[in-house]
N, C-alpha and C positions, 0 to 999 in steps of 0.2 A: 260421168264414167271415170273420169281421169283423179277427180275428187275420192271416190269410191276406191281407186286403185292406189291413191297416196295413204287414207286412211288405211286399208290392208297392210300396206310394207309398214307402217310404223307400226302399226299390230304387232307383227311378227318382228320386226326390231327390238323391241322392247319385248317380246319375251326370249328372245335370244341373250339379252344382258339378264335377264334374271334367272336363266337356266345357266351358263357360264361360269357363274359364283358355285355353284352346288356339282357344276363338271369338276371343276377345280378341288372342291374339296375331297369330293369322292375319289378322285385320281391322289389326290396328298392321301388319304387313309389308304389308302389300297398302298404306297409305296412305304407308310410305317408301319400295317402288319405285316409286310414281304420282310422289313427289315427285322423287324419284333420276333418272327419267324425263325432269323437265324438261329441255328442250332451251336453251340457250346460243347464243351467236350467234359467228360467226368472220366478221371484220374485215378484207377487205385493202383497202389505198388504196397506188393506183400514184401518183406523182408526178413529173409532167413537167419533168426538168430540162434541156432542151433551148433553144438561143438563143432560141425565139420565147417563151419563157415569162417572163415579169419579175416575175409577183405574186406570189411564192413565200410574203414574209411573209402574204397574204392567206391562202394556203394552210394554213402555219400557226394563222392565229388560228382557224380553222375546225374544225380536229383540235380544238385547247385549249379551243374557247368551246362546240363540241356534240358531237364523236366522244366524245372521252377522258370525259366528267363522264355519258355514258348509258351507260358499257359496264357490266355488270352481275357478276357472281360467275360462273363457268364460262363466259366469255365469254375470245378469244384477239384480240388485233393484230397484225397486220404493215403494215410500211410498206414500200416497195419504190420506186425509179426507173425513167424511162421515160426512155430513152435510144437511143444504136444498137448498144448489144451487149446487148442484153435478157436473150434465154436465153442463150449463150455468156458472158456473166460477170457471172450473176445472183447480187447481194447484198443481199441486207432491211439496209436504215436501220438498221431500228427492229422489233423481236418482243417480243413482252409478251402472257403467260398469266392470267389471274385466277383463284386460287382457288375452286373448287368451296363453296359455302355449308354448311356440317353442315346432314345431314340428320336429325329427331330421333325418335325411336322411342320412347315411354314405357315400352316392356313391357322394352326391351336398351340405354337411355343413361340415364344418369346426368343429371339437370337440374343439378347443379355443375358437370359436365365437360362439358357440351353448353355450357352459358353460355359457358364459358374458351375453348371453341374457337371460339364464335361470335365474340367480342370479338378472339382473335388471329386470326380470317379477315378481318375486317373492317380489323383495322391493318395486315394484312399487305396489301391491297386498296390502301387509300391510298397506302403503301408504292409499289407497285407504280403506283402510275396517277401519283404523282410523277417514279420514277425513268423514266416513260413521257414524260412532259414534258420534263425532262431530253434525255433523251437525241435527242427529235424535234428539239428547239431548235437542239440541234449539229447533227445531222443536215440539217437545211432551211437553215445556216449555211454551209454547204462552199460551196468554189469549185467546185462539181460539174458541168458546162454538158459537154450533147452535141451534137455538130453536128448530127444528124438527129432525129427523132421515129418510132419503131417502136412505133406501139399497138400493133399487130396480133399483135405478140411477146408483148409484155405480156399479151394478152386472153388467148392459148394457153398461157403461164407461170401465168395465171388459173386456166385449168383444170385444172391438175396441183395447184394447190396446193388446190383445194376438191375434188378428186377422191377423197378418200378421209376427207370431213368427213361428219362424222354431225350437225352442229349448224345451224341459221340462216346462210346465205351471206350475206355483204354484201360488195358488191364497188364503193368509191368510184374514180373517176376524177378526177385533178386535173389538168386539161390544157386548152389551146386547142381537140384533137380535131383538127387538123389534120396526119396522117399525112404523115410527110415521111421516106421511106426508099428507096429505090430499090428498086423500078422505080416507087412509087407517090408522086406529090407533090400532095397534094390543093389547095393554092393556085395552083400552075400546071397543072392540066386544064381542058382548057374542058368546061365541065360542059353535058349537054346532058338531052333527057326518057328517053335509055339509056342513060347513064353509069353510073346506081348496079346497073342490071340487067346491065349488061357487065362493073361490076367484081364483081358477086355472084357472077355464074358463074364468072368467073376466080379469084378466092378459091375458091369452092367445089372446084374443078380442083384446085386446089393444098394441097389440104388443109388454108385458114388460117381458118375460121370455125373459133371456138373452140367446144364445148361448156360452155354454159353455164346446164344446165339448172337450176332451182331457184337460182337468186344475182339478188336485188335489185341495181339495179345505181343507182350516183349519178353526175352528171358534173360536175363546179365546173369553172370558169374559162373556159368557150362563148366564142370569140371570133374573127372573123378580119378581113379587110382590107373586106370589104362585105359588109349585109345579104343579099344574094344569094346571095357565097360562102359564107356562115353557115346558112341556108336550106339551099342544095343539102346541105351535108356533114352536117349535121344528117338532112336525110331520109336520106342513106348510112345515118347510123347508128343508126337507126331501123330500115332494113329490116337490117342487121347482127343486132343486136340479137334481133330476133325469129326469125331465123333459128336465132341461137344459143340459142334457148329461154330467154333471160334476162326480164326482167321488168322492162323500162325504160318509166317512163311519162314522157310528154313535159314535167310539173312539175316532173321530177327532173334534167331534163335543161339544164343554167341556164349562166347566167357565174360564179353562186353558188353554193352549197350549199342547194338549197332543200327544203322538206317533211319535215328529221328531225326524229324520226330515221322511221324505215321503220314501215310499219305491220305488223300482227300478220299477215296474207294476203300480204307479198311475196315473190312468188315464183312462176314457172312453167313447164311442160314443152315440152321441146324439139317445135317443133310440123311 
């Protein structure tokens, strides 16, 4: 009996050491898809370069002094103008990918070759958020000026381009916000208590409220000819806004760039 009971425990000993190896590894996969999993953020910033816009270098220093230096490893840019041929001769400034961070797995990577690739993800990062600087400089440089102002283009070009993003929406606006395209000139309307409800449904008719469910939204450069007119277009684009299931809070909405970067909850559904 006692024979019989030695042999059992070594039984079950010995398959406890061989189940332990395969506990082990299954617990290391499961913590480098949780990591694999993290989500990254996709970046676009429209930039108004239409006559009524003149602070463009502010624009700039904005990108350089808080987008560019918070963008992270699997995070993506784009830069794009707001003009009057928006979608019909749509061209990004400026695109820039970052690197994916190695993710590390004790049981299937190598700690020498995990290192080497950390360190060349990371030069390659800088790399990249340089030739990002670079290339915005020239870009925000051109003699580029449109007679008209098409947000409205832009916001629907908005939505094609995060339309098929698995990662964190962020969507800046660098503009006065004063829509100047025909048929809509928001500084000659006399704005009245049904303006913004008269042109919501008419946008709505038309198909031009963008979807833009789940994308943080930012607006730098708030500006027009009087607080009043500033006020009314502001409330437009307020009820826009939530319309389009975006997630604009009214801090965010400035002559500046205020409150970045975005907090970890921006974001909301089309309501």
């Amino acid at each position: 009996m006692g024979a019989h009971n030695l042999r059992r425990r070594r039984l079950i000993w010995l398959l406890g050491l061989l189940a332990f190896p395969a506990l082990l590894l299954t617990t290391g996969c499961t913590r480098s898809s949780q990591a694999a999993a993290e989500r990254g953020t996709a970046v676009v910033i429209f930039v108004d370069f239409s006559d009524s816009v003149t602070d463009r270098a502010g624009f700039k220093r904005e990108m350089e002094k808080l987008v560019f230096p918070w963008l992270q490893p699997g995070d993506s840019i784009l830069i794009a103008p707001i003009h009057d041929k928006t979608l019909t001769e749509f061209r990004p400034l400026v695109e820039a990918e970052l690197p994916p961070r190695p993710q590390f797995n004790g049981w299937l990577n190598n700690v020498i070759k995990y290192g080497k690739e950390a360190k060349q993800t990371e030069a390659r990062i800088v790399q990249v958020k340089e030739s990002l600087r670079t290339q915005t400089d020239e870009a925000m440089r051109r003699d580029y000026k449109a007679r008209y102002t098409d947000i409205f283009s832009s916001l629907l070009l908005a939505e094609k381009l995060f339309s098929a993003e698995s990662r964190n929406k962020v969507l800046i606006i660098m503009s006065d916000m004063i829509e100047d395209y025909p048929p809509y000139a928001f500084d000659r309307l006399t704005w009245t208590p049904t303006t913004t409800q008269k042109l919501m449904s008419e946008l709505e008719t038309k198909r031009m409220i963008a979807d833009l469910s789940g994308v943080c939204i930012y607006v730098s450069g708030v500006s027009a000819p009087s607080a009043e007119l500033a006020q009314n277009i502001g409330r437009f684009w307020e009820a826009y806004f939530k319309k389009a299931g975006a997630d604009l809070s009214p801090s965010r909405y400035a002559h500046v760039l205020l409150h970045w970067p975005p907090p970890a909850g921006c974001r909301a559904s089309r309501s």
